[in-house]
C-alpha positions in Angstrom: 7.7 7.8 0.3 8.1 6.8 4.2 8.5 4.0 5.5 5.6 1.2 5.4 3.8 -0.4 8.6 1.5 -1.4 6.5 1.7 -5.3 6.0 0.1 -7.6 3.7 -0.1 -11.2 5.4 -2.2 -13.9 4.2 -3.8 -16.5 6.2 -3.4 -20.2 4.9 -7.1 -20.0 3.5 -6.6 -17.0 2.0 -3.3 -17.9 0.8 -5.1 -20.7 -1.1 -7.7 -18.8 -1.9 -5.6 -16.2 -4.3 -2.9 -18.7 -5.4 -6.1 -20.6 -7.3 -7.8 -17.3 -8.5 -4.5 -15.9 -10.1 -3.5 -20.2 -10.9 0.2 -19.4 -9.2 1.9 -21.4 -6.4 3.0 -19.4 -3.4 6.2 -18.2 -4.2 4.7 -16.8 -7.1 2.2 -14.8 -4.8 5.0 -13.9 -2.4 6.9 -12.4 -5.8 3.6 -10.3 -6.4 3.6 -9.1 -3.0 7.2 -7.6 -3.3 6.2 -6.5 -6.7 3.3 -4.4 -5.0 5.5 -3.2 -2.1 8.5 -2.0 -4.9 6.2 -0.6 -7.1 5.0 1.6 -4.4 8.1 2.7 -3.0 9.8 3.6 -6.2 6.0 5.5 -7.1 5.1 9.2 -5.9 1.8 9.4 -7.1 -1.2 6.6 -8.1 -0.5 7.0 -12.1 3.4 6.6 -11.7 2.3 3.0 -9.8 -0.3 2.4 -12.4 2.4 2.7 -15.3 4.5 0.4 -13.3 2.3 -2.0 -12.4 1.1 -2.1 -16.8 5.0 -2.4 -17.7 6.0 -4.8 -15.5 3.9 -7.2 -18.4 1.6 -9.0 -15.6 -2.0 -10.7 -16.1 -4.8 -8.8 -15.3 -5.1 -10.8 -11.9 -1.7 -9.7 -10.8 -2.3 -6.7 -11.7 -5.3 -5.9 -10.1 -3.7 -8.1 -6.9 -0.8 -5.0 -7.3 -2.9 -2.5 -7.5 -5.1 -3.2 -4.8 -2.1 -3.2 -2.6 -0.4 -0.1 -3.7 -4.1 1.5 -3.3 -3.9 0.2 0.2 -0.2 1.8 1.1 -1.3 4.7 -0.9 -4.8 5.1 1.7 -2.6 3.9 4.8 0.5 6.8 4.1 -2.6 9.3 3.2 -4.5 8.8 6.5 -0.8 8.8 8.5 -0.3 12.3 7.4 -3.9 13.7 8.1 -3.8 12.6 11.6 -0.2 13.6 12.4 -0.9 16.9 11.1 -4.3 17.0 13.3 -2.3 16.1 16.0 0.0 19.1 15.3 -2.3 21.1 15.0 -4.3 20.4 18.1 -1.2 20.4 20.1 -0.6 23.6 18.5 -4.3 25.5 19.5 -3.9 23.4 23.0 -0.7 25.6 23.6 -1.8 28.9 22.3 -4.9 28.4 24.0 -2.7 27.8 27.5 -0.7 30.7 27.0 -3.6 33.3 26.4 
């Protein structure tokens, strides 16, 4: 997989927010987080993350939490290549259309 720009940050409220939903402090939430970002980068495709996320033996909060997140890497990395390769592309049909 590239390389992520993709960041998950909390704010305080929502910080607080998930910690009560999934009942964990926020080092536990911070641990989920880097579970989500591993998961995705050791994953080439959506069922490879989703058999992951299930052995990895979390609730079904955290797991959702995870794959919400990899979903959101998975969309970002997605939309990253169809516009660099419609960039290409234009660039490409700008210069043949220059030269003709």
């Amino acid at each position: 997989m590239t390389d992520l720009q993709y960041t998950t940050t909390f704010d305080k409220f929502e910080e607080e927010k998930l910690c009560n939903l999934l009942e964990c402090s926020s080092d536990d939430l911070g641990k989920i987080i880097s579970s989500a970002k591993n998961t995705f980068k050791e994953s080439e495709t959506v069922y490879d993350s989703v058999m992951r996320i299930l052995q990895q033996g979390h609730n079904l909060r955290e797991a959702t939490l995870i794959s919400f997140i990899c979903g959101k890497y998975f969309g970002y990395n997605q939309a990253e290549e169809q516009i660099e390769e419609s960039l290409k592309q234009k660039l490409f049909d700008a210069f043949n259309n220059s030269r003709g």
